[in-house]
C-alpha positions, 0 to 999 in steps of 0.5 A: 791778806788780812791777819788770821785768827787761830782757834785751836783743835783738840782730837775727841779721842786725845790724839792729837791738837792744833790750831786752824783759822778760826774762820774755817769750818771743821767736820768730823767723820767716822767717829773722828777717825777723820777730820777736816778743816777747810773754809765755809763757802769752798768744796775746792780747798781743804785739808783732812787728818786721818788716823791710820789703821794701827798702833805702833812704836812710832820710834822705829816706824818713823824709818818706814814712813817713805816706803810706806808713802812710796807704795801708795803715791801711784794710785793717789797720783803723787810724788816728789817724797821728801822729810818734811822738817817743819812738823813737830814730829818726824813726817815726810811729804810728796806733792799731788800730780792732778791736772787742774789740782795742787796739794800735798799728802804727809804721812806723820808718825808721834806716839803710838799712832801715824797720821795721814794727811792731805791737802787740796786745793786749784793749782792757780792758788797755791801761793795763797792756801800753801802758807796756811796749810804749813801753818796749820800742820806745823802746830800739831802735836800728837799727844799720845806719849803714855801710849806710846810709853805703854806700847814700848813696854808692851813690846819688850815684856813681849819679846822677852814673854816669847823667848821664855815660853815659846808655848804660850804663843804670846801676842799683843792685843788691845787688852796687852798680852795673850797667850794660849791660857792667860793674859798679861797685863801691863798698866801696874808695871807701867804705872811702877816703870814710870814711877822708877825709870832708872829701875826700868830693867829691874822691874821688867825683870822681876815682873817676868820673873813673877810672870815665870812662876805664875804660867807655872800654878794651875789657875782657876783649878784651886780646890776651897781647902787649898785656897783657905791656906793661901787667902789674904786681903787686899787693899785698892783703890776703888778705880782699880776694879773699873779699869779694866776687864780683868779687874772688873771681875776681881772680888771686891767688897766696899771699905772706906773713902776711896778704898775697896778690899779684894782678895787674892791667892798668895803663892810667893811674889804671885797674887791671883786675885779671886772672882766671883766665879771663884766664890761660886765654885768653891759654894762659899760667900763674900763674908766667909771669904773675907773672914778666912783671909783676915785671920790668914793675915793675922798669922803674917809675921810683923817686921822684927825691926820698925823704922820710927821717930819721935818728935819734939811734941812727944808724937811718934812716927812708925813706918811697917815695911813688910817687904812681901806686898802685904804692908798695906793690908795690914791696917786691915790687922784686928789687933793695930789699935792695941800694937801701937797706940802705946808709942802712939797714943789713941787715938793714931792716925795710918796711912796707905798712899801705896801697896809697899807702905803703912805709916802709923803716927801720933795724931798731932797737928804738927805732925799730921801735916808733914806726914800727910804732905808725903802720903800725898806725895808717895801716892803721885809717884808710886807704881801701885796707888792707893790712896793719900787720904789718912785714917784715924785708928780707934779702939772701936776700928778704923775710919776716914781721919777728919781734915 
């Protein structure tokens, strides 16, 4: 047999990849629920992936995959169900038993997501597709780690939500967790566990611990003279209100760069962020809002301590860790020009790479490029982005700080 080119197969959805002869056709249907691959000028011979109908802890369904296999091989007319040791992930195997037919069928699990496999093709020329089909099937990658990262995590703030409050009746959904009058959700916690991995049970602690007091206040209730006390600012990224359902209807008026600030209801560690639907019921506007959160920040305590440097080139370095969640919101403070610009100099440059962090430094060329390297570094790895552009701090306000 002549050598085979080998072109390679991206899933339109990112589920899986692998390489197939270059030379064979390969369909789609069901909205790439269901590929094939197989060669142009035979209706005989071919091989469909399939996504089974579920999304699950790949990990603990990998010991189910033969019992799931052995319920349906009767009606398929198979058998022989055996772990099949060249796939990447963990797959078992059986043979089809069709008269005139060969092939195979896999059940293959990776991710959060189980592949079904199947292969046909006329007995007589077994040795001649067989060694391309092992070959196709042993380049697959599922390629749905995050996912399945975000379903573990799913299932363990899930059991721990049940055990807790039996009441709410907790269940997994598409969207994360819902229960009878609320839903959780978990990209932030996932975006903080995987920035900290050795703080994983910490974190999951402290998020249900937040989670304990928060079924607790009566959302979505707070009369305006309640609220008004409890108003603070907000600072996120702009693709903070576009990333899910529940964050697309957060209050959100358009700051500067890449940066939007929302508003939320302070109770503790607990933030409610407001909606629209909020500003309605209270009969109050946009502008109102924000003016009432702003001085509500100017009231917030400033650390009695302020971590800083001085550099050789008589610049400054101040880093505000506030510890309440609020360090970032406060480059929203009136007053930071005249706070700092003294040890600073004017005009000074800030930066926000995440909610916990707001760095104030001279704005000297030295010293801007190191500080800026570890904004943008910050901003990779934490678990509560915002942005790794700096801003320069002027007597007249704030403004995106030129490259």
């Amino acid at each position: 047999m002549f050598p085979i080119d080998w072109k390679k197969f991206l899933h339109p959805a990112g589920v899986y990849q692998l390489e197939y002869p270059a030379h064979w056709d390969q369909v789609q249907k069901d909205e790439a629920r269901s590929c094939g691959f197989g060669p142009h000028d035979r209706d005989d011979v071919g091989l469909w992936i399939s996504l089974m109908p579920v999304s699950v802890d790949s990990d603990r369904m990998a010991e189910e995959l033969p019992k799931i296999l052995d319920q349906v091989l009767p009606r398929m007319e198979g058998g022989n169900i055996r772990r099949d040791p060249t796939l990447r992930h963990y797959g078992v195997k059986a043979d089809v038993h069709k008269e005139g037919e060969w092939g195979h069928y896999w059940l293959i699990a990776g991710g959060d997501v189980v592949l079904f496999a199947s292969s046909q093709l006329p007995e007589a020329e077994r040795h001649i597709w067989n060694p391309i089909y092992d070959r196709l099937l042993a380049t697959l990658e599922i390629t749905r780690d995050e996912e399945l990262a975000l379903r573990q995590l799913t299932n363990e703030v899930l059991a721990l939500l049940r055990e807790r409050h039996p009441e709410q009746d907790f269940r997994a959904d598409e969207q994360g967790i819902r229960g009878r009058d609320r839903v959780v959700y978990l990209s932030n916690l996932h975006r903080e566990v995987r920035a900290a991995p050795a703080r994983r049970v910490q974190i999951i602690e402290h998020f249900v611990k937040g989670l304990d007091q928060s079924i607790e206040l009566p959302l979505g209730q707070e009369s305006w003279e309640e609220a008004q006390a409890r108003l603070v600012p907000v600072l996120k990224p702009r693709s903070y209100i576009d990333s899910d359902s529940a964050t697309r209807s957060s209050l959100a008026t358009e700051w500067l760069s890449d940066v939007v600030i929302c508003y939320a209801l302070r109770s503790g560690e607990i933030f409610r962020f407001v909606t629209a639907w909020d500003v309605d019921r209270w009969q109050t506007d946009a502008q109102a809002l924000h003016e009432v959160a702003v001085t509500n920040l100017c009231r917030l305590a400033w650390p009695r301590k302020l971590e800083g440097s001085r550099q050789r080139d008589g610049g400054h370095v101040i880093i505000i860790a506030t510890g309440d969640g609020m360090a970032s919101s406060r480059l929203l403070h009136p007053e930071l020009h005249r706070l700092f610009s003294g040890p600073l100099g004017s005009p000074f440059r800030a930066g926000i790479p995440d909610r916990d962090t707001l760095v104030v430094y001279s704005d000297r060329r030295r010293l801007r490029q190191r500080i800026e390297r570890q904004l943008r570094k910050d901003h990779r790895t934490s678990g509560y982005p915002i942005t790794p552009r700096p801003f320069l701090v002027t007597p007249d306000g704030i403004a995106p700080a030129p490259a």
